[in-house]
C-alpha positions as CSV (number, residue, x, y, z in Angstrom):
1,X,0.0,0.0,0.0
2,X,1.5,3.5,-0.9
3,X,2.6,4.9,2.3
4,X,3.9,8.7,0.9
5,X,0.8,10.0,2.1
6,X,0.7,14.4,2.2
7,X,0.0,14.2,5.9
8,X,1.3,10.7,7.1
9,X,1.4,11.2,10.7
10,X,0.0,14.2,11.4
11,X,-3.6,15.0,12.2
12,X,-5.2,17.3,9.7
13,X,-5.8,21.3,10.2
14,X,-8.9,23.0,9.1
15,X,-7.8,24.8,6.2
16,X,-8.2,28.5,6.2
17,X,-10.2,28.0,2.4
18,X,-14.1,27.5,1.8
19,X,-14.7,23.5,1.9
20,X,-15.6,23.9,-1.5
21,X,-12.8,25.7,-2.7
22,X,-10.4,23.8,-5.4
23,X,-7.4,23.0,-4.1
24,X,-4.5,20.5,-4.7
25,X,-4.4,19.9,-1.0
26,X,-7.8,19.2,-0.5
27,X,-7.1,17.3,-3.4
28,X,-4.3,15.5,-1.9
29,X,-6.2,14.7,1.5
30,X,-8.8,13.0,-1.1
31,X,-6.5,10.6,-2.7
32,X,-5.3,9.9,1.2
33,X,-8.7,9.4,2.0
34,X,-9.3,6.6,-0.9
35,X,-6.2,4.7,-0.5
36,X,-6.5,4.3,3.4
37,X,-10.3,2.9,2.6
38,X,-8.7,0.0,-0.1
39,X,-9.7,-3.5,1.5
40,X,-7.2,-5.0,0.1
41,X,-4.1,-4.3,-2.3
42,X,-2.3,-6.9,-4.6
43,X,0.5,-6.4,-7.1
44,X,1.4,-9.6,-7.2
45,X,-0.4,-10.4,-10.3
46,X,-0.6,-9.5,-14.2
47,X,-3.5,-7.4,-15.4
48,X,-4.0,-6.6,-18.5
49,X,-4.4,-2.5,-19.1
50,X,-2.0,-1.9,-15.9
51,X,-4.9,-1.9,-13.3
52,X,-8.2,-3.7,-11.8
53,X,-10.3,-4.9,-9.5
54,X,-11.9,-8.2,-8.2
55,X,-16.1,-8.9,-8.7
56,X,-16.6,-8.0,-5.2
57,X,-14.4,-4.1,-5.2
58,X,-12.3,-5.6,-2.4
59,X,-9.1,-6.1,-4.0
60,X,-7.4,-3.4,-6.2
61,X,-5.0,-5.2,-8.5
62,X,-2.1,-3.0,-10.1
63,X,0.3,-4.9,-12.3
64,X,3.6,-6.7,-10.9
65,X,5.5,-5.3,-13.2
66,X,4.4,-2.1,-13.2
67,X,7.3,0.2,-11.3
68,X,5.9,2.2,-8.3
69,X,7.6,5.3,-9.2
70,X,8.9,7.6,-12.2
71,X,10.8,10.2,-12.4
72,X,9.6,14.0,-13.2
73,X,11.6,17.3,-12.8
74,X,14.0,15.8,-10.1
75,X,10.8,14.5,-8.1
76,X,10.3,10.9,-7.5
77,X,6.4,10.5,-8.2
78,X,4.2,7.2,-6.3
79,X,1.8,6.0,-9.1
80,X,0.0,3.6,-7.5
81,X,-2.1,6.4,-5.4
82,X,-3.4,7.7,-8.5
83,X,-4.3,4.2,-10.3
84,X,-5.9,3.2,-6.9
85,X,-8.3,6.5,-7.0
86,X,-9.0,5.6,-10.6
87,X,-10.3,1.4,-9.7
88,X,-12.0,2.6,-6.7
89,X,-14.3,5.2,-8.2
90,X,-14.6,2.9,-11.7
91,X,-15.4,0.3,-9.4
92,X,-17.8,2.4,-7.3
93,X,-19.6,4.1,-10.0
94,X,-20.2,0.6,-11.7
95,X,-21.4,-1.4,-8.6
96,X,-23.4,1.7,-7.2
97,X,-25.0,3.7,-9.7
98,X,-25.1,1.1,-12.7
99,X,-23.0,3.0,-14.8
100,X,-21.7,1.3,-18.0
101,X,-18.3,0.7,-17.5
102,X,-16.8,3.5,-20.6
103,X,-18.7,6.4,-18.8
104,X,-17.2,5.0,-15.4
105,X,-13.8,5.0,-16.5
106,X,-14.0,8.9,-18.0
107,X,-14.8,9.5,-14.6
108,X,-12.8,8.4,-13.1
109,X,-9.7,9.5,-15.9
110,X,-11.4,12.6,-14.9
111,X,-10.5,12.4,-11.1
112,X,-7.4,10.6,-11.6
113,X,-6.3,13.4,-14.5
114,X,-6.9,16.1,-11.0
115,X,-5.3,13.9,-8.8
116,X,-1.6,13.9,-10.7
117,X,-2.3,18.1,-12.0
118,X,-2.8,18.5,-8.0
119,X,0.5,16.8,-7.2
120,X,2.1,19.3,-9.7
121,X,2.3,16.6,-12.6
122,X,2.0,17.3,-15.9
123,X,-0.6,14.8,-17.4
124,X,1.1,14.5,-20.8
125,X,4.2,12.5,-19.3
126,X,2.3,10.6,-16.5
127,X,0.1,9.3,-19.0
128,X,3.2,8.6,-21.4
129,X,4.7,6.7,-18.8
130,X,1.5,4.7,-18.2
131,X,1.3,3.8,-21.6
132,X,4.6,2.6,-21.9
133,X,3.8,-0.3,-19.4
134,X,0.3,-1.0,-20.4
135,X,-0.1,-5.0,-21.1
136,X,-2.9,-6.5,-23.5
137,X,-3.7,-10.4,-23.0
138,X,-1.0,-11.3,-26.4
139,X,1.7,-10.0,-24.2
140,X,4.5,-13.0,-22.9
141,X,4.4,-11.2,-19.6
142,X,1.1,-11.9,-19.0
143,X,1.4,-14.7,-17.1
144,X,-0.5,-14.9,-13.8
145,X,-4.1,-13.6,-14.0
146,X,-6.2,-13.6,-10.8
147,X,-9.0,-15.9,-10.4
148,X,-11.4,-13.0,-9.4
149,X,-10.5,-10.3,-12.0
150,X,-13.5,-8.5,-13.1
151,X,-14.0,-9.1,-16.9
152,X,-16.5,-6.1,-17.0
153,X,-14.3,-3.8,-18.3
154,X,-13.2,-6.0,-21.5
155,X,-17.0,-7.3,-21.9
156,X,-18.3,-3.4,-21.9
157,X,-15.7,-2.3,-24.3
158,X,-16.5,-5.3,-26.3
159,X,-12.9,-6.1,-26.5
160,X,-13.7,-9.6,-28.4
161,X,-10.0,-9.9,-29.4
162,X,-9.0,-9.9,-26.2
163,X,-11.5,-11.8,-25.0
164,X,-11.2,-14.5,-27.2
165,X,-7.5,-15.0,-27.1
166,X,-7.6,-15.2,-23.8
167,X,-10.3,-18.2,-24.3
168,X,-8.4,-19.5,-26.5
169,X,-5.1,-19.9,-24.0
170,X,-7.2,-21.2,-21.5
171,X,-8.3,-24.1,-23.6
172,X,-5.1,-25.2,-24.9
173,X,-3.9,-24.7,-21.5
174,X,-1.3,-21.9,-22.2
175,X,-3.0,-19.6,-20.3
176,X,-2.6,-17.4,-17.5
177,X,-3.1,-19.1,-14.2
178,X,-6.7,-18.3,-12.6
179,X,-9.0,-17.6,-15.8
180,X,-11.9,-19.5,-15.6
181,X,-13.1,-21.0,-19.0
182,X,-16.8,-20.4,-18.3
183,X,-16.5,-16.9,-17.3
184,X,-14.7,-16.0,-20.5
185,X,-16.6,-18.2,-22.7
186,X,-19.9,-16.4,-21.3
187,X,-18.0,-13.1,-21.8
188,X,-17.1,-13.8,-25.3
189,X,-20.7,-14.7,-25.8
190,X,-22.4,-11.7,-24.6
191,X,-20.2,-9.4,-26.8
192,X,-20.7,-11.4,-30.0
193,X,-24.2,-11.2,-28.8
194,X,-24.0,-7.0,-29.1
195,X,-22.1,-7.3,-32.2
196,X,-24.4,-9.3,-34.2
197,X,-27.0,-7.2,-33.1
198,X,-25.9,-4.1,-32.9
199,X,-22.9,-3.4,-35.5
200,X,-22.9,-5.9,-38.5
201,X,-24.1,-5.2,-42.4
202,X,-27.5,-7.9,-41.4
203,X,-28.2,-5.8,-38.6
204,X,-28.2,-2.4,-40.6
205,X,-30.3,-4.4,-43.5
206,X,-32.7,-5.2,-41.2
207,X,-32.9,-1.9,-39.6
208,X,-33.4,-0.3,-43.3
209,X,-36.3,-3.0,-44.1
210,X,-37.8,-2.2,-40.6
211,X,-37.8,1.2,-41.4
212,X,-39.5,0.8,-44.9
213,X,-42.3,-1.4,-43.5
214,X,-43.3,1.1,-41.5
């Protein structure tokens, strides 16, 4: 668990700003808040797009070989705060206000985009160091998957590729340790299930003769 809290030790002060004033140090106490409240914290696994979460929200799973810290302007910058704000309120919006999972995660690229300006972090080369580390399921490093990684986010974005190889591993048993074949097989279902429904040239022909009956 990160531990380079703003205020580690010390009890907070009021500040002498309205509550509802912006401020990177409200900001800061925030992102303290969030990461003290995470159930449980694993980076012992491989997760494909550098960060999840279990079904149940109560594990936060970053990457193992995703380093804990980069460098910017002579400053040595903790990144797991940040991706640990952005999986709790993903996770939260999801599980609490139904929220498909692509308007989730712009929320919570929102908060997490706030988050790293408040620490006085450029965006541009946190997120260029992020993407220089980001793992997809064709990766060799992807090795070690946990058992109770929630596939949401690959069914919502009807990643099929991804889902599908990863299917595909399992069953010729070259696959990352913990996938459950049911699981993905149900997942790869469901988004075929969209696509043929929903993005293919029979599904636009029959919307056109739908719309000529009429």
């Amino acid at each position: 668990m990160p531990l380079d809290y703003c205020h580690p030790s010390a009890p907070h002060k009021k500040l002498l700003l309205p509550e509802w004033y912006v401020s990177s140090l409200m900001m800061d106490r925030a992102l303290d808040a969030i990461c003290r409240r995470v159930k449980k914290f694993d980076r012992k696994h491989d997760i494909p797009y550098l960060a999840g979460y279990s079904l149940d929200g109560k594990t936060i799973y970053i990457d193992r070989h995703m380093p804990q810290t980069f460098k910017f302007k002579g400053r040595i910058i903790d990144t797991d705060r940040f991706l640990i704000l952005h999986e709790e309120v993903e996770k939260t919006l999801i599980d609490q206000l139904g929220l498909h999972y692509l308007h989730a995660h712009q929320i919570a690229t929102r908060a997490e985009e706030a988050a790293v300006r408040a620490a006085g972090i450029t965006w541009r080369d946190y997120d260029r160091f992020m993407q220089k580390h980001v793992k997809t399921i064709g990766d060799e490093r992807l090795t070690k998957i946990p058992k109770d990684l929630d596939l949401k986010p690959y069914r919502d974005e009807q990643d099929d590729d991804l889902l599908r190889r990863m299917l595909k591993s399992v069953c010729a048993g070259k696959a990352p340790k913990g996938i459950h074949v049911l699981d993905l097989a149900e997942a790869v279902a469901e988004v075929r299930g969209r696509v043929r429904r929903h993005d293919t040239p029979g599904a636009h022909r029959a919307m056109a003769i739908k719309r000529k009956t009429k």
